[in-house]
Each structure stands twice: as C-alpha cells, then as structure tokens.
DRENTI-528853 format. One record per residue (C-alpha): residue in one letter; x, y, z. Coordinates in steps of 0.1 Angstrom, whole numbers, plus 5000, padded with zeros to 4 digits. Example, Ala and Ser with C-alpha at 12.3 -4.5 7.8 and 13.67 -1.06 7.14 Angstrom:
2
A512349555078 S513749895071 
//
This chain:
78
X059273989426 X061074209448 X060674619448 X064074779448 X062075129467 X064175449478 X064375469516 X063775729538 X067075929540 X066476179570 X067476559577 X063976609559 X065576489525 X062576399499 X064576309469 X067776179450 X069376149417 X070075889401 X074075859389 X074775549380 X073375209377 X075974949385 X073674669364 X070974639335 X067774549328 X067874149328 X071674129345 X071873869378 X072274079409 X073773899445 X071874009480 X073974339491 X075574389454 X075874779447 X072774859427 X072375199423 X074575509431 X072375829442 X073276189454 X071076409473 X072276799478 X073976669510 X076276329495 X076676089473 X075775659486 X074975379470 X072075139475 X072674789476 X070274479465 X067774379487 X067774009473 X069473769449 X068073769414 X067373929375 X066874309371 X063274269351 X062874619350 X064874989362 X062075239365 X064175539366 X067475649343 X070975829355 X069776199360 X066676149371 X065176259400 X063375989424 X061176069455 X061275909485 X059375579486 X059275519450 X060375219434 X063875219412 X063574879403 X062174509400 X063774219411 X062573879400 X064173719430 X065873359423 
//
C-alpha cells in the first residue's frame, strides 16, 4: 500500500486544490502516470504516481483543498 502524499511545494506554499483526477477509485495506474492535477495561487502541475498499481481509495475530491503532507490517495501497489 503505497501513500499518494502532497509534497512540499516551496515559496512557503501550505496548500493546493484539487482539479482533476486523471483516474478512479479501483482504476490501474503505471509508475509516473498523471494522477492528479492541482493549482496553488501561484500555477497549476500535476502529480504523477509514485508506483504501479489499483487506486483503493482518493481521499480528497476536485475542489478541495489539501495541505501539505496529507495523503490524496492509496495505492495498492502490484
């Protein structure tokens, strides 16, 4: 089980958005796949997969707001 966890994004930054999830709950996901798109006051990136596997669970829907170091997502790697 792998924790998909926002990073630190610098320029004292604390928080994103959530935009758009490029996959589901239960979809396969490919190491490096775009996961998530995010967009802080300052751009827009997206966030790719830290590891091959199923989306078991995306903790946070588009237009949320997400601090920095908590977890998106759960991968069940394969």
């Amino acid at each position: 089980m792998m924790k998909v966890v926002l990073p630190e994004l610098g320029e004292g930054i604390t928080k994103a958005t959530v935009s758009y999830w490029f996959y589901k709950d239960g979809e396969k996901v490919n190491r490096n796949d775009d996961l998530v798109e995010l967009t802080t006051d300052k751009t827009t990136f997206n966030l790719p997969s830290p590891c091959t596997g199923v989306i078991s669970e995306i903790m946070y829907s588009e237009g949320d707001s997400v601090d920095v170091g908590q977890t998106l997502a759960v991968i069940n790697e394969a």
